[in-house]
C-alpha positions in Angstrom: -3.7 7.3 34.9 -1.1 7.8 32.9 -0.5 3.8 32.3 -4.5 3.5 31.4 -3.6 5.8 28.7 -0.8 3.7 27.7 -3.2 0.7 27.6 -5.9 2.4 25.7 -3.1 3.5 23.3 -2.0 0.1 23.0 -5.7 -0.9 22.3 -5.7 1.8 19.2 -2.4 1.0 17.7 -1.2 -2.3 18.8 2.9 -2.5 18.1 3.2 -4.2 15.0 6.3 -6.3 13.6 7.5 -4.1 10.9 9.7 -6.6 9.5 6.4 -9.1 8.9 4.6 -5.7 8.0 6.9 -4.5 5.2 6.8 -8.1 3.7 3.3 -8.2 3.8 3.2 -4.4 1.9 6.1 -5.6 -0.5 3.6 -8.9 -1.3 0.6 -6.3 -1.9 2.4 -4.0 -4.0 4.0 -6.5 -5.9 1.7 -8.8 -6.5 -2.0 -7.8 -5.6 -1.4 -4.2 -7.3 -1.0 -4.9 -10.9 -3.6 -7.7 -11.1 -5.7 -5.2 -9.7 -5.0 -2.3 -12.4 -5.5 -4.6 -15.2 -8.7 -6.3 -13.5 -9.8 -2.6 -13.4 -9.2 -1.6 -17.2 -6.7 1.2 -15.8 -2.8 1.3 -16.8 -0.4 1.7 -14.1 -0.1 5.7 -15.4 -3.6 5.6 -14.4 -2.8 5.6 -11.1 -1.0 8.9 -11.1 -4.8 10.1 -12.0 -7.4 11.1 -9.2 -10.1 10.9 -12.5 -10.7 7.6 -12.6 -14.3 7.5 -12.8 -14.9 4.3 -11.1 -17.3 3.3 -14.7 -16.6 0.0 -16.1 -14.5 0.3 -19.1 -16.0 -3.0 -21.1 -19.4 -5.1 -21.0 -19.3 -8.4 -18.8 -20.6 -11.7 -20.8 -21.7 -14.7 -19.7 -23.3 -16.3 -16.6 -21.1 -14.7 -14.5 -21.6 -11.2 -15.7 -22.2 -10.0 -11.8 -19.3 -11.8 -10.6 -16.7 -9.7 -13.1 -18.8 -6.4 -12.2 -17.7 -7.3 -8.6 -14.3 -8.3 -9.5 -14.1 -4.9 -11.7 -15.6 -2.5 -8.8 -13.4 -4.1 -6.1 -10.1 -3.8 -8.3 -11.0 -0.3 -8.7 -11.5 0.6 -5.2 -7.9 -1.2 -4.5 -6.4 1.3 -7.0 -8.2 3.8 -5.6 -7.1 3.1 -2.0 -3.6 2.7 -3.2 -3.6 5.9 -4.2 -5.1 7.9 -1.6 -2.8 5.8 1.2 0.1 6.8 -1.2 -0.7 10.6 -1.0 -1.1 10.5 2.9 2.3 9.6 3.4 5.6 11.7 3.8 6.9 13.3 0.6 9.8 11.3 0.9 8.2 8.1 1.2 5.5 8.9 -1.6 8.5 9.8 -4.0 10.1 6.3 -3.2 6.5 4.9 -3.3 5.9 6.5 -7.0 8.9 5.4 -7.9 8.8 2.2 -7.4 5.5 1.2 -8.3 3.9 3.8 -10.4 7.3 4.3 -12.5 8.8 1.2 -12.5 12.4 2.4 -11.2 14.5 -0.6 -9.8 15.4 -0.2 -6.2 18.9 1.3 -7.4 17.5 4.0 -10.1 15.2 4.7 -7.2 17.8 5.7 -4.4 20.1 7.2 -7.0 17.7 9.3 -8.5 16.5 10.7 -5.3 20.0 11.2 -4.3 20.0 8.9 -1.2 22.6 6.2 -0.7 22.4 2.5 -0.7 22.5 1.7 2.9 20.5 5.3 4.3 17.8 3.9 1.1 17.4 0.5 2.3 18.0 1.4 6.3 15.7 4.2 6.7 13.9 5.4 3.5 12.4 2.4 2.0 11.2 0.5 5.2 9.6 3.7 6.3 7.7 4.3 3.3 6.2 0.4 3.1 5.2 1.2 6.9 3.5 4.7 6.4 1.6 3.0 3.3 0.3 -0.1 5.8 -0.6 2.8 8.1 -2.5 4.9 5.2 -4.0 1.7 3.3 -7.4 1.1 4.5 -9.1 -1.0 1.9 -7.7 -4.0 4.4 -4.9 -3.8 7.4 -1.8 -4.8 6.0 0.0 -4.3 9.4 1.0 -7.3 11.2 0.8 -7.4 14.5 3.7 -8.2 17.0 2.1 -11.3 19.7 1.0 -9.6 23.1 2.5 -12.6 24.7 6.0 -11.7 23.5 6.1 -8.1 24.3 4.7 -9.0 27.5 1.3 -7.3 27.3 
């Protein structure tokens, strides 16, 4: 019984390769993020706001008026999720989180101002928060997971 659990588990929340994972997060947050909050009309101190209305902020012109509604909608709904998988995880990993991408703190302002140090920030802190936000973000699955082949499932 106890290794059908196990298996079921397993099923649920494959293991992931949280090195792969936290790359794939970094790539999101760096680079899908802020073409996302200016295909939404939103600033990045927007994001700090639950108000956002989800309204386009300009008219679409052209043939392809539909297309940059879509294009508008979706980025919204990326901001959106960002935020609400931000807010689900641990303080300490949404301070980092905020920090780093809503404030635009460098990696060292970051750990200093929180009062962590270099190697416990980069270590511990920083990896944990990029895998609690692949955990919380459910727009798309950011984890990546680890081949069932090599951990001999």
């Amino acid at each position: 019984m106890i290794g059908e659990q196990q298996v079921i588990s397993d099923d649920i929340f494959p293991p992931i390769d949280q090195e792969k994972t936290i790359k794939q997060v970094r790539k999101f947050l760096d680079k899908k993020l802020p073409q996302a909050v200016r295909a939404s009309g939103h600033s990045i101190t927007d994001l700090k706001s639950p108000s956002m209305d989800g309204m386009p902020k300009s008219s679409p012109a052209g043939n392809s008026a539909e297309d940059q509604i879509l294009r508008h909608l979706y980025a919204e709904e990326i901001v959106r999720q960002t935020i609400q998988a931000m807010a689900c995880c641990d303080h300490e990993c949404q301070e980092i989180l905020d920090r780093l991408y809503l404030r635009g703190y460098s990696d060292t302002m970051c750990y200093m101002d929180i009062g962590y140090g270099r190697t416990q920030y980069f270590g511990r802190w920083k990896p944990l928060a990029m895998l609690q936000f692949a955990q919380s973000y459910s727009l798309e699955d950011l984890n990546i997971y680890q081949n069932r082949t090599q951990t001999g499932l």
